[in-house]
py3Dmol code that shows the C-alpha trace and the ligand (Angstrom):
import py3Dmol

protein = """\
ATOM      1  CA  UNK A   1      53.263 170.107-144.562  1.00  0.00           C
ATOM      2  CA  UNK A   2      56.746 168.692-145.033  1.00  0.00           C
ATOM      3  CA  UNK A   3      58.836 167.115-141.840  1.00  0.00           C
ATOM      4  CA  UNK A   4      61.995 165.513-142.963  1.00  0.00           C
ATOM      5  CA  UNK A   5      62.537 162.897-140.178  1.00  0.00           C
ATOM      6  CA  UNK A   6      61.880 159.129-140.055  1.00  0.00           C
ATOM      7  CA  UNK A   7      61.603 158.939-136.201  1.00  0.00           C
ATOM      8  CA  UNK A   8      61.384 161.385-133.375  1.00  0.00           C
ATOM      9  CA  UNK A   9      64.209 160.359-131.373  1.00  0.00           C
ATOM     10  CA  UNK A  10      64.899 164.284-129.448  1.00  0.00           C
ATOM     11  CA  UNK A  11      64.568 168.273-130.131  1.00  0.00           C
ATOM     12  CA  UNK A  12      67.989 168.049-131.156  1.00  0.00           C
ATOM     13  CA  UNK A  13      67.298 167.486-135.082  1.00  0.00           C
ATOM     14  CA  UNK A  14      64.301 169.265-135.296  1.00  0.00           C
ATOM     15  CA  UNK A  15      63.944 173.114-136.754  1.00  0.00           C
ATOM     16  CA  UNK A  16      61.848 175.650-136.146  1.00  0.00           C
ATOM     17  CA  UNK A  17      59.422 174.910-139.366  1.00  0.00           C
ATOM     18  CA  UNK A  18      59.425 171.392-138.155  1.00  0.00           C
ATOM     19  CA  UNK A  19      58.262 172.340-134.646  1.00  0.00           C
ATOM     20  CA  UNK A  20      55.480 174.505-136.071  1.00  0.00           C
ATOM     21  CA  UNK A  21      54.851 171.906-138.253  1.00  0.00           C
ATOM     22  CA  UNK A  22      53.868 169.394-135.584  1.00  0.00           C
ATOM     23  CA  UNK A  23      52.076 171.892-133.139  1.00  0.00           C
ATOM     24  CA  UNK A  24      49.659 172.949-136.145  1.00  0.00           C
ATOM     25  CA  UNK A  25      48.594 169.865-137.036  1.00  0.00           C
ATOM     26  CA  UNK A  26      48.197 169.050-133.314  1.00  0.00           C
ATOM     27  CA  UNK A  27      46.104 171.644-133.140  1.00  0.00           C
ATOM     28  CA  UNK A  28      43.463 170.306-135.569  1.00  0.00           C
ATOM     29  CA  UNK A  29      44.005 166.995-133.536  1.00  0.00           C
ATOM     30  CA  UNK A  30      42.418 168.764-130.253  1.00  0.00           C
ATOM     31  CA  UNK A  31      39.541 169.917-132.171  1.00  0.00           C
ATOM     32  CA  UNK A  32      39.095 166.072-133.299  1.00  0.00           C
ATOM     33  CA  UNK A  33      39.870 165.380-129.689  1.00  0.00           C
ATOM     34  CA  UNK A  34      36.816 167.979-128.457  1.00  0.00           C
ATOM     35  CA  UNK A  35      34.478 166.398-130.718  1.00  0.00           C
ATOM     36  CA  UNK A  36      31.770 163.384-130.290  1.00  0.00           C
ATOM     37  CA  UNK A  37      33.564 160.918-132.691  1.00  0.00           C
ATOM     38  CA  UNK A  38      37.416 161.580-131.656  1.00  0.00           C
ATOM     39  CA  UNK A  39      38.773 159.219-134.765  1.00  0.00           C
ATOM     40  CA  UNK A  40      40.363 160.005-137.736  1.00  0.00           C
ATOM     41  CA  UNK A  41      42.152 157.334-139.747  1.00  0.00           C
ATOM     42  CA  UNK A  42      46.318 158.506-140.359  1.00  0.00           C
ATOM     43  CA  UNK A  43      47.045 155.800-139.110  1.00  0.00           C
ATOM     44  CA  UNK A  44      44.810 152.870-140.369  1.00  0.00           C
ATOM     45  CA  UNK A  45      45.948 149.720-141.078  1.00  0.00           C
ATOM     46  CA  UNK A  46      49.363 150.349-138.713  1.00  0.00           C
ATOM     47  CA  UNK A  47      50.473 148.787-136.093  1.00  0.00           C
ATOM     48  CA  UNK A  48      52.157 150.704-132.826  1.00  0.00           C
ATOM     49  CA  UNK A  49      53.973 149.010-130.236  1.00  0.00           C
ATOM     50  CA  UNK A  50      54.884 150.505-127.251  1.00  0.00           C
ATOM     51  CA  UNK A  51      57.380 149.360-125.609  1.00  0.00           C
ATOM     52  CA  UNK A  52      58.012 150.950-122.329  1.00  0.00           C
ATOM     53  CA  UNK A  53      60.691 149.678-120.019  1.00  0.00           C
ATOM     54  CA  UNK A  54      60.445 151.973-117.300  1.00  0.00           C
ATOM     55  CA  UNK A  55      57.116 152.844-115.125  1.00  0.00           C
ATOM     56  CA  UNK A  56      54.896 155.410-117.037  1.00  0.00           C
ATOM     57  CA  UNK A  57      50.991 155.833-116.199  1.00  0.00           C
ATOM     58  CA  UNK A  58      50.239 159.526-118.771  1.00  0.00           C
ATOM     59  CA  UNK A  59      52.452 159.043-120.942  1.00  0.00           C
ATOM     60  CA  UNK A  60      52.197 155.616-122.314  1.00  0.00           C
ATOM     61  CA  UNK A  61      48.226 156.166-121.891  1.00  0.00           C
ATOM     62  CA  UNK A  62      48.913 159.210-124.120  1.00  0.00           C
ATOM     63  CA  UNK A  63      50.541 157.782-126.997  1.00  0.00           C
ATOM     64  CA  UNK A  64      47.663 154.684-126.758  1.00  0.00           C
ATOM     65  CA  UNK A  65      44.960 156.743-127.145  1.00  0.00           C
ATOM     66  CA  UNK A  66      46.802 158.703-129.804  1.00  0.00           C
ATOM     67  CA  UNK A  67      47.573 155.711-131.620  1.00  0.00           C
ATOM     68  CA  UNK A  68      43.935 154.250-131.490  1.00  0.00           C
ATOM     69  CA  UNK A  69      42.016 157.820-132.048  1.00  0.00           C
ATOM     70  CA  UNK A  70      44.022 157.676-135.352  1.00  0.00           C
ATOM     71  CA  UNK A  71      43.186 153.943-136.218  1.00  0.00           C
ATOM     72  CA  UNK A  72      46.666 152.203-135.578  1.00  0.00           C
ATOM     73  CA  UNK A  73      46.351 148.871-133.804  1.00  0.00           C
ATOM     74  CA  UNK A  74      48.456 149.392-130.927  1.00  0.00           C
ATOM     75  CA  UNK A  75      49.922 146.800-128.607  1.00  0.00           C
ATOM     76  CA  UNK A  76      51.381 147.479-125.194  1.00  0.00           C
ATOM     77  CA  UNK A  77      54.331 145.091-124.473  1.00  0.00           C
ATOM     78  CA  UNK A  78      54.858 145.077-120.505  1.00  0.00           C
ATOM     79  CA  UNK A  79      58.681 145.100-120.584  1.00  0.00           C
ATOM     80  CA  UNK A  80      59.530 145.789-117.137  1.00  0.00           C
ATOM     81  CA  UNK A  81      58.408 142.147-116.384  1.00  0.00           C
ATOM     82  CA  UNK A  82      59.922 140.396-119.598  1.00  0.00           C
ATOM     83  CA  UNK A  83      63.091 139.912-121.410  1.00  0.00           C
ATOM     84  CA  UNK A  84      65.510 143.053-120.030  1.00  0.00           C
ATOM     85  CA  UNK A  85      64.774 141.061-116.589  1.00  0.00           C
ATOM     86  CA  UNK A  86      66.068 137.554-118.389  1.00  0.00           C
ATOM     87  CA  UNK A  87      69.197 139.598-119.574  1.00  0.00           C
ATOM     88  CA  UNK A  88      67.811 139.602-123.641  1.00  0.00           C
ATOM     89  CA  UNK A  89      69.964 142.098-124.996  1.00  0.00           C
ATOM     90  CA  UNK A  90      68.584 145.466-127.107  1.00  0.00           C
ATOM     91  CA  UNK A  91      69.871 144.235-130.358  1.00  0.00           C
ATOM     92  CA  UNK A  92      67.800 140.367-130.026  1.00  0.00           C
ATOM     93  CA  UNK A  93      64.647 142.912-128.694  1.00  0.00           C
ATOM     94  CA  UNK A  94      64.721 144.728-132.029  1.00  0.00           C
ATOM     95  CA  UNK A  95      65.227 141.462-133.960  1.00  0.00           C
ATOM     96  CA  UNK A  96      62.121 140.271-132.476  1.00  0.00           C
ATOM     97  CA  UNK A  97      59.804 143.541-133.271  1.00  0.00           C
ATOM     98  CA  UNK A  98      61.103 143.424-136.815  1.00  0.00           C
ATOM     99  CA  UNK A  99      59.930 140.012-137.026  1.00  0.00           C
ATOM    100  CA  UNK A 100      56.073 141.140-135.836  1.00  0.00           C
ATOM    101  CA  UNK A 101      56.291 144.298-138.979  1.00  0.00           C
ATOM    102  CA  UNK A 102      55.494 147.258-136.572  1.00  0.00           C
ATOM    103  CA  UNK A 103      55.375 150.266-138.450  1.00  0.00           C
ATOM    104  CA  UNK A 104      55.686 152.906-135.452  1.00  0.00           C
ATOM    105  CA  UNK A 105      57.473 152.021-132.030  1.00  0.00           C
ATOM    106  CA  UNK A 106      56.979 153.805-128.749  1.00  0.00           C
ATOM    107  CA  UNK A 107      59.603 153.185-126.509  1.00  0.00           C
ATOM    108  CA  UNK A 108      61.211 154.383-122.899  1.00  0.00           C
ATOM    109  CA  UNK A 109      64.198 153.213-121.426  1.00  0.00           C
ATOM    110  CA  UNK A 110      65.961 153.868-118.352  1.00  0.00           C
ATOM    111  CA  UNK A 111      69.438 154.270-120.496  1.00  0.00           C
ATOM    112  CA  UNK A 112      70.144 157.692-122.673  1.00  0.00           C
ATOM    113  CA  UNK A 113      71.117 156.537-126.035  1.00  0.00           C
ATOM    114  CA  UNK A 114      69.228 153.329-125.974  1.00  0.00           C
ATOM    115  CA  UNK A 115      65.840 154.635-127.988  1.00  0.00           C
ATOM    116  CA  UNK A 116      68.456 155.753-130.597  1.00  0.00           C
ATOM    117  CA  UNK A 117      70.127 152.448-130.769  1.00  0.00           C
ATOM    118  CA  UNK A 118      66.988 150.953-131.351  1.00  0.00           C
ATOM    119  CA  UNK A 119      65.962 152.768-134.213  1.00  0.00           C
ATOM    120  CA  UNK A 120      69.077 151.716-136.175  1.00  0.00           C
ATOM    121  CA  UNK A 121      68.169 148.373-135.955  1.00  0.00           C
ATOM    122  CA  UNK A 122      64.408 148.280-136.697  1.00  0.00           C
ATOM    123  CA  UNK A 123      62.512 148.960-139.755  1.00  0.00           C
ATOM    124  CA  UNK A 124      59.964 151.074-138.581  1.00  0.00           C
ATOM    125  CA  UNK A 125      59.745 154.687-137.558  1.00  0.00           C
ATOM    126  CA  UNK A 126      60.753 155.269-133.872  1.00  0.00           C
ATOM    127  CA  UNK A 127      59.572 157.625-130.848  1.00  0.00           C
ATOM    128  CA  UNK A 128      61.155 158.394-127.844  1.00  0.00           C
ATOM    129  CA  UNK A 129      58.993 158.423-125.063  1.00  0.00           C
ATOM    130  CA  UNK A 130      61.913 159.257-122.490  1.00  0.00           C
ATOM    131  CA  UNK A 131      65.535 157.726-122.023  1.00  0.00           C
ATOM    132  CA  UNK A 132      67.270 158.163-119.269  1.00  0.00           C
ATOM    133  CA  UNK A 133      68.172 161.224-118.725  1.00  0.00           C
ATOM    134  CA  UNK A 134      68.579 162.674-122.487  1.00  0.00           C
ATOM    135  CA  UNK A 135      65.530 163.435-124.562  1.00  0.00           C
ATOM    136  CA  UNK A 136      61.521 163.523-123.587  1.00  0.00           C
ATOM    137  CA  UNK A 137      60.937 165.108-127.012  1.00  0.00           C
ATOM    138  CA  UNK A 138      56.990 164.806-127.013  1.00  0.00           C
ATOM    139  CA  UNK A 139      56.754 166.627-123.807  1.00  0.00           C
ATOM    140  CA  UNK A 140      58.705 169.158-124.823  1.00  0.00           C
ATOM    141  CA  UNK A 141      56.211 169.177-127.969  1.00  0.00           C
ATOM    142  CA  UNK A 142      53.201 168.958-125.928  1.00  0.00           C
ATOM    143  CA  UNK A 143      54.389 171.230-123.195  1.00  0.00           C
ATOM    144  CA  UNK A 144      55.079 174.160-126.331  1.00  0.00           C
ATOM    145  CA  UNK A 145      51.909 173.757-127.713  1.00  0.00           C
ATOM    146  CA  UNK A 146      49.909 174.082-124.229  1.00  0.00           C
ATOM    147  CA  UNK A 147      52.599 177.869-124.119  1.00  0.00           C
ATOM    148  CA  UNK A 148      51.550 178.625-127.653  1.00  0.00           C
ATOM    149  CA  UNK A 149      47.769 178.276-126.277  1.00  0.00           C
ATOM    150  CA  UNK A 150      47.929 180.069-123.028  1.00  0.00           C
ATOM    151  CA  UNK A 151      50.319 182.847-124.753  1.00  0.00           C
ATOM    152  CA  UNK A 152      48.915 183.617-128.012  1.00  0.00           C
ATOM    153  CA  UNK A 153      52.969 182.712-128.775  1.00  0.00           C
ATOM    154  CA  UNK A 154      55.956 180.693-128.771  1.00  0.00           C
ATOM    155  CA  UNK A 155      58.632 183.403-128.966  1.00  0.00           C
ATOM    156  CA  UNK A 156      60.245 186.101-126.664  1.00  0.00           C
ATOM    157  CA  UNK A 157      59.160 184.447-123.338  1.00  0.00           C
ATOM    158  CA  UNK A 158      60.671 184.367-120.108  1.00  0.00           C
ATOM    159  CA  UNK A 159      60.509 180.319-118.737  1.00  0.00           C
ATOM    160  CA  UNK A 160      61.477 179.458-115.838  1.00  0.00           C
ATOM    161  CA  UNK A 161      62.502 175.544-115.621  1.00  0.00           C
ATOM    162  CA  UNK A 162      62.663 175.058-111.640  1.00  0.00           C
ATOM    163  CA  UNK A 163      63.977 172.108-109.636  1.00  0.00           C
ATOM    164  CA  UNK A 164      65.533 168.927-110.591  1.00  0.00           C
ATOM    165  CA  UNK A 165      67.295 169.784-113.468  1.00  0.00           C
ATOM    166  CA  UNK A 166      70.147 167.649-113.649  1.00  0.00           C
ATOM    167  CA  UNK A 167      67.721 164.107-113.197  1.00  0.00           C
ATOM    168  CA  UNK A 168      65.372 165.230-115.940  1.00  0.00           C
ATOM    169  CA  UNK A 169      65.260 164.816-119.585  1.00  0.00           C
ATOM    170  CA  UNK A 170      61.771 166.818-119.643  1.00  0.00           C
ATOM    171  CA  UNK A 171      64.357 169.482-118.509  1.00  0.00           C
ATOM    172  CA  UNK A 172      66.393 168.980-121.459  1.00  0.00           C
ATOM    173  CA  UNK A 173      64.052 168.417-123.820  1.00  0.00           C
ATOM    174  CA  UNK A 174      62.374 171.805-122.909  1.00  0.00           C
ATOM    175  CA  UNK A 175      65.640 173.868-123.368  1.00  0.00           C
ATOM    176  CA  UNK A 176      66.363 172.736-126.788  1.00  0.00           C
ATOM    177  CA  UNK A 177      63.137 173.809-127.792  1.00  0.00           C
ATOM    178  CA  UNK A 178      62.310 177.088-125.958  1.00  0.00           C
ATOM    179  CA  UNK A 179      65.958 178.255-127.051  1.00  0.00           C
ATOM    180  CA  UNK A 180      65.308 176.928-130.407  1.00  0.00           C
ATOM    181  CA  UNK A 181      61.967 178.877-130.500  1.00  0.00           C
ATOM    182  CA  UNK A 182      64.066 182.028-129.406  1.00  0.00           C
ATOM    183  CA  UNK A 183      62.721 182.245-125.932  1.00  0.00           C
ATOM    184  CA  UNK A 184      64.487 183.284-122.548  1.00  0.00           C
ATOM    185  CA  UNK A 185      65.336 179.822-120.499  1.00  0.00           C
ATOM    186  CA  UNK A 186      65.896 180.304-117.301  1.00  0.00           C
ATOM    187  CA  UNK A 187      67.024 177.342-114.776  1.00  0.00           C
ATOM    188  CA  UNK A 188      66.207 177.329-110.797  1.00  0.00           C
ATOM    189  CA  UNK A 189      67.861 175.228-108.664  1.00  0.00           C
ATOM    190  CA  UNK A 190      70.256 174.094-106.297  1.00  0.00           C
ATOM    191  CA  UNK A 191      73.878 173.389-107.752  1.00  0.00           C
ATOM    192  CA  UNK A 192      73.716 170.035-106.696  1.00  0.00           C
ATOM    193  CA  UNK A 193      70.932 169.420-109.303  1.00  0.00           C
ATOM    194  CA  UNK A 194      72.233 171.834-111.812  1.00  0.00           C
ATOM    195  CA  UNK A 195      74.136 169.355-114.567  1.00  0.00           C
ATOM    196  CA  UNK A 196      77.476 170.275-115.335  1.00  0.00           C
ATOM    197  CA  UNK A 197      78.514 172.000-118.466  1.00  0.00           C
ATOM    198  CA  UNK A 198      75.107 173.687-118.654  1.00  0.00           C
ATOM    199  CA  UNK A 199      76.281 177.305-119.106  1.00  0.00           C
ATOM    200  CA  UNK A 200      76.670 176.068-123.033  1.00  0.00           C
ATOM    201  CA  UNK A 201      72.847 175.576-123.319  1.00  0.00           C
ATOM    202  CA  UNK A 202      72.166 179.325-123.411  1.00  0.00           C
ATOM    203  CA  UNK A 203      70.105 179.511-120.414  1.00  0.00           C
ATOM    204  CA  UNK A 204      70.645 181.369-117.280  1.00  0.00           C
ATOM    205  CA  UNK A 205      71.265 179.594-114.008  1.00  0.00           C
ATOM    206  CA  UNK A 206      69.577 180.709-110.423  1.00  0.00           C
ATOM    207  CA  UNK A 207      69.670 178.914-107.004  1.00  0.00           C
ATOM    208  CA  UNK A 208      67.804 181.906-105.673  1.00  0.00           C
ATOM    209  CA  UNK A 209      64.292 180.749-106.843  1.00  0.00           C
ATOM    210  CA  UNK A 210      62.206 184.759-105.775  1.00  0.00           C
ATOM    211  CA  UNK A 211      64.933 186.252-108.265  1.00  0.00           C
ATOM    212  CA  UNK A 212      64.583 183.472-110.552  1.00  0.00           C
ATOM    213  CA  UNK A 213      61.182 183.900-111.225  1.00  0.00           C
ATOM    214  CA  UNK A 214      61.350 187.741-111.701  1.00  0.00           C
ATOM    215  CA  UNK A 215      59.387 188.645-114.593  1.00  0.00           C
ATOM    216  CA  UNK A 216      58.648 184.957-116.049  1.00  0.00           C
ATOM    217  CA  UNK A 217      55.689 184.424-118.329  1.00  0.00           C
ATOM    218  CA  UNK A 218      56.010 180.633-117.427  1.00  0.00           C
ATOM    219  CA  UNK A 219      57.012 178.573-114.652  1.00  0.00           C
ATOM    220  CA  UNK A 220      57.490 175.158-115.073  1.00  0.00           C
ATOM    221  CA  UNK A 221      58.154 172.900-111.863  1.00  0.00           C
ATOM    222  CA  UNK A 222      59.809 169.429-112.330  1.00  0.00           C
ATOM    223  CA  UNK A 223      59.270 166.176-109.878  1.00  0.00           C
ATOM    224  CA  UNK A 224      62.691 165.628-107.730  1.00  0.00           C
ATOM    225  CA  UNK A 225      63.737 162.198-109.753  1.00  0.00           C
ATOM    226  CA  UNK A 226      64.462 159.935-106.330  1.00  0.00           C
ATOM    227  CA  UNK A 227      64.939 157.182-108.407  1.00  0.00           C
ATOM    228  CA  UNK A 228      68.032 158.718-110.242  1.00  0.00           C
ATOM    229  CA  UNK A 229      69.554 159.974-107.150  1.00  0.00           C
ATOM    230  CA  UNK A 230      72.218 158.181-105.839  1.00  0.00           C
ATOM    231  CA  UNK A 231      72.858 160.103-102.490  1.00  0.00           C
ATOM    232  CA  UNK A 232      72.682 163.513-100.488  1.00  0.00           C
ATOM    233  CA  UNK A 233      71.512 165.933-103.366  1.00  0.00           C
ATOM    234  CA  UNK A 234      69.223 167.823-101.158  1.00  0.00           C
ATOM    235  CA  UNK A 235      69.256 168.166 -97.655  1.00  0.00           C
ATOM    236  CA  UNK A 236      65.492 166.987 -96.932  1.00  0.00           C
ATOM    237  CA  UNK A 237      62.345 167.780 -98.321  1.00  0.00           C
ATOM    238  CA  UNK A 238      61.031 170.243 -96.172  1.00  0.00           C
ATOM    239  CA  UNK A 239      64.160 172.196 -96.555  1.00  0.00           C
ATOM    240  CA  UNK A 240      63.404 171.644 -99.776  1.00  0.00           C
ATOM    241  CA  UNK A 241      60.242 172.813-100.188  1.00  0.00           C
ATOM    242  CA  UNK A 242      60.836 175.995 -98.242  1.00  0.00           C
ATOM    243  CA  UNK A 243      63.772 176.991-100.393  1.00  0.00           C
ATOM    244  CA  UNK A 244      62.390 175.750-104.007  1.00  0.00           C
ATOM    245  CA  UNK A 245      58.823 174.747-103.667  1.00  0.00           C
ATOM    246  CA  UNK A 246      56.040 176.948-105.633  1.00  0.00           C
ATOM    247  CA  UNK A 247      53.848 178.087-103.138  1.00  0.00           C
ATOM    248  CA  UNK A 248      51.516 181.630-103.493  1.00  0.00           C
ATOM    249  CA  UNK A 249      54.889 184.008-102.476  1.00  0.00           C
ATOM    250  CA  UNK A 250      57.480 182.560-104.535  1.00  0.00           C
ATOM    251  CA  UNK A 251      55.159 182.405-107.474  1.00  0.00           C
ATOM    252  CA  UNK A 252      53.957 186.435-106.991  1.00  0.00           C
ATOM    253  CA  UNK A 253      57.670 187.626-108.349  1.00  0.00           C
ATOM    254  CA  UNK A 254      56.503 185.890-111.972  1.00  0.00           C
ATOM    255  CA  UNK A 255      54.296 188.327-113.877  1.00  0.00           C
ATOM    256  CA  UNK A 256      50.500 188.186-112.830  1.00  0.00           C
ATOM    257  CA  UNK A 257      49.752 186.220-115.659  1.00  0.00           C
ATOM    258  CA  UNK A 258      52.028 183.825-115.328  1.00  0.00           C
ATOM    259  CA  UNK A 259      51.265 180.227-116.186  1.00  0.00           C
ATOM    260  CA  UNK A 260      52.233 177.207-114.255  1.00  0.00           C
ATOM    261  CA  UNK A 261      53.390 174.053-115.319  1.00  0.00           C
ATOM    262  CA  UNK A 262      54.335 170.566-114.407  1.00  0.00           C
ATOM    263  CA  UNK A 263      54.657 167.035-116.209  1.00  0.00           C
ATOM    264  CA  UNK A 264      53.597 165.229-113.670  1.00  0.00           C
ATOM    265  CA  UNK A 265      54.061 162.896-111.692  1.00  0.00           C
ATOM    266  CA  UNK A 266      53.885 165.651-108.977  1.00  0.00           C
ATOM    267  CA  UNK A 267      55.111 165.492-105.374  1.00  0.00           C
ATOM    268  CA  UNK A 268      52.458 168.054-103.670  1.00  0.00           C
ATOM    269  CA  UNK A 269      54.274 169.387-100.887  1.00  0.00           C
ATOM    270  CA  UNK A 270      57.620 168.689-102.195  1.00  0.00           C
ATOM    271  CA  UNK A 271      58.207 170.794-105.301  1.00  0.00           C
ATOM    272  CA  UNK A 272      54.871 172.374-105.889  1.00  0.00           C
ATOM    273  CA  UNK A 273      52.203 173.603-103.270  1.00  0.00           C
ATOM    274  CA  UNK A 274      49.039 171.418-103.593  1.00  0.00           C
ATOM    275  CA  UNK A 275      46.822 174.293-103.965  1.00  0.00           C
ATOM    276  CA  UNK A 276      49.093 176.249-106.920  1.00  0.00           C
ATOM    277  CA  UNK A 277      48.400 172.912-108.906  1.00  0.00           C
ATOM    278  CA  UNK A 278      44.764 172.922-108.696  1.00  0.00           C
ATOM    279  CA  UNK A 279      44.259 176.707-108.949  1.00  0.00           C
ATOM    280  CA  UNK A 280      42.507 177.261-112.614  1.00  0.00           C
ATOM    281  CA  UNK A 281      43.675 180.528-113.054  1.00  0.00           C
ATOM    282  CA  UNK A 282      47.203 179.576-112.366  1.00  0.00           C
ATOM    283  CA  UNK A 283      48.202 175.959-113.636  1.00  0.00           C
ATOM    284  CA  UNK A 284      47.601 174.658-117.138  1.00  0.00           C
ATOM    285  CA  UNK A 285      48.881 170.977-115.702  1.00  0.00           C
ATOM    286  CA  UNK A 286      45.631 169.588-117.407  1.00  0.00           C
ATOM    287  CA  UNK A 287      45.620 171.201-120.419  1.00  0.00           C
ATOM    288  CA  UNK A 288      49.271 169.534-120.522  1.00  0.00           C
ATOM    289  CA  UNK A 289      47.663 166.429-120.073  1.00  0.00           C
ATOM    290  CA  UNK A 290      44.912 167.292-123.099  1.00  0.00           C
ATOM    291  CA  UNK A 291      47.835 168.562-125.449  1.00  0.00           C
ATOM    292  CA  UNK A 292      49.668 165.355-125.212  1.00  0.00           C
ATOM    293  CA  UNK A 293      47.431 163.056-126.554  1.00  0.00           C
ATOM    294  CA  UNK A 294      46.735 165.506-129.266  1.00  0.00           C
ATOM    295  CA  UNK A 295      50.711 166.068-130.286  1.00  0.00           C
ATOM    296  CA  UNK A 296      51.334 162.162-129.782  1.00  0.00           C
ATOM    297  CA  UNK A 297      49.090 161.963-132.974  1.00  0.00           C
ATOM    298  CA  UNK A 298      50.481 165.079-134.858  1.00  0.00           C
ATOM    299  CA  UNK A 299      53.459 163.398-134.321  1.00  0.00           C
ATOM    300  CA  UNK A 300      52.766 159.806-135.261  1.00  0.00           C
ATOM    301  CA  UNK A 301      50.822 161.265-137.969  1.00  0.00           C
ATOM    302  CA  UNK A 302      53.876 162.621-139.746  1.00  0.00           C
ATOM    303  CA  UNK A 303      56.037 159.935-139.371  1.00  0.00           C
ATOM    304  CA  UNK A 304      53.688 157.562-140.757  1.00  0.00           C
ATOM    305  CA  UNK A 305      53.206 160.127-144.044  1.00  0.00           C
ATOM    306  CA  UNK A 306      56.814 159.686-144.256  1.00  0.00           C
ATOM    307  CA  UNK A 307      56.917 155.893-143.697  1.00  0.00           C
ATOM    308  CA  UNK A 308      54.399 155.168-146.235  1.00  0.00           C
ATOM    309  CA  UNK A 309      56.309 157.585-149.027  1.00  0.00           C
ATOM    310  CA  UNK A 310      59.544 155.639-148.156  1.00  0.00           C
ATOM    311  CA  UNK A 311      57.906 152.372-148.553  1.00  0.00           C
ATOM    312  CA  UNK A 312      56.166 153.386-152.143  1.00  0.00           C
ATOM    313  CA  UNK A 313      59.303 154.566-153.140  1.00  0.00           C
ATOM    314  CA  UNK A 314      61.101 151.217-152.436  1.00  0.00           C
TER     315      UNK A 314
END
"""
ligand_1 = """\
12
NCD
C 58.385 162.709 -116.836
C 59.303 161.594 -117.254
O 58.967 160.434 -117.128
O 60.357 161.940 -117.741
N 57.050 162.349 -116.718
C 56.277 162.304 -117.827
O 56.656 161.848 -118.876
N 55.044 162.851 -117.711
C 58.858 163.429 -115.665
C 59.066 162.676 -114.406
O 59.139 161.462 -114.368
O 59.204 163.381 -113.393
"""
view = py3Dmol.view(width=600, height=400)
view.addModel(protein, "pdb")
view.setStyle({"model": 0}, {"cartoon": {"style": "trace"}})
view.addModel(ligand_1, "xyz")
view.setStyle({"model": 1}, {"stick": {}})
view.zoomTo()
view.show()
């Protein structure tokens, strides 16, 4: 299994092969994750550090249990409270993890580019666990492989991505992967979350969410981002929820078998009807949930192959 890549900083570098490479071994990584032990040892004698400098509850949870299934000892720096509040610039925070010899880094920042900037200025491989508004490249991993799952296949689908497009690199993440995978992307919203310039993504563009959803093998709702909103995007959120949230009518123009997404955090009542989220037939939200831990060490797993070759090599 080769993947040519030092960190995981986005779908953007990433092929096809290299996609399938990390959804198969995630794959024996949810058996591991099914059975009574749950450890292998990929990543023995490493150290993670995640550094997360925005809120997160799954997803830094994710890539800690990853990281200690697999062996790593992992550290959890609480950032929000420490140096970016005392002004300690990116380039002194790197300094200071090269001095403690991490081998993998976990980080999420509120600024796009700034996981990337990192990366060139530590010695270790780097993940992106979310910045800004750019990449989310793990959920679009773990998303894929819960698709691949439900689907039987990653190809020739109809997705609908639905709501807060413009706010959300999940969104982002997603389309560079399902178009890469040579599926059908379709967006749903209302203009005034729809980013600009996204005709050149490949994907088609609906604010009529019943036509939107005509035909779709998946639908995948996304959280309005309040925090990145700076003003009157949407009218309020009952309107809201009337005109975009999934509820049992809008979702019966997808095909029967539709699945139904979300990355949570969700807002029932907002974007997604509380009842469509819990309905077992329907939503595969927890299986998301399962997935992630299970690509988070598929993932790390390959990057520390690749660290540990580089390092012999030196
Ligand atoms: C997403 C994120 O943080 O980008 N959540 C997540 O990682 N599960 C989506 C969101 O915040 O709405």
């Amino acid at each position: 299994m080769t993947f040519p890549h030092a960190h995981l900083l986005g779908i953007e570098p990433l092929s096809p092969a290299d996609i399938t490479a990390i959804l198969d071994l995630a794959e024996d990584y949810v058996t591991l994750n099914r059975s009574a032990t749950k450890h292998g040892d990929a990543l023995a004698g490493l150290t993670q550090i995640n550094m997360f400098f925005e809120n997160s509850t799954r997803t830094q949870a994710s890539f800690e249990l990853a990281g200690k299934r697999l062996g790593a000892d992992v550290m959890n720096m609480a950032m929000q409270a420490s140096s970016l509040k005392k002004g300690e610039t990116l380039i002194d925070t790197a300094l200071t993890l090269n001095a403690m010899h991490p081998d993998l880094l976990v980080v999420r920042h509120p600024h796009s580019g700034a996981v990337d900037l990192l990366a060139q200025k530590v010695r270790c491989a780097v993940l992106n666990a979310g910045d800004g508004r750019h990449e989310h490249p793990t959920q679009a991993l773990l998303d894929a492989l819960t698709i691949r799952r439900a689907k039987g296949r990653l190809h020739r689908l109809t997705v609908a991505i639905c709501g807060d497009i413009a706010h959300s690199r999940v969104a982002r993440s997603n389309i560079l992967l399902l178009g890469r995978m040579e599926n059908r992307v379709r967006l749903i919203g209302p203009p005034t979350l729809m980013p600009a310039g996204i005709d050149a993504f490949g994907v088609e563009v609906y604010d009529d969410m019943r036509r939107g959803l005509e035909g779709a093998d998946v639908v995948m709702m996304l959280r309005l981002q309040k925090e990145r909103m700076d003003g009157g995007f949407i009218p309020s959120e009952r309107e809201y929820y009337h005109r975009y949230g999934l509820d049992a009518e809008k979702l019966a123009h997808a095909k029967p078998d539709a699945i139904v997404m979300h990355p949570g955090p969700m807002n029932r009542g907002v974007e997604i009807d509380g009842e469509i989220a819990d309905d077992i037939n329907r939503s595969v939200i927890q299986d998301q949930v399962e997935m992630g831990v299970a690509v988070r060490m598929a993932a790390m797993d390959l990057l520390a192959r690749n660290l540990r070759a580089r390092r012999a090599a030196a």
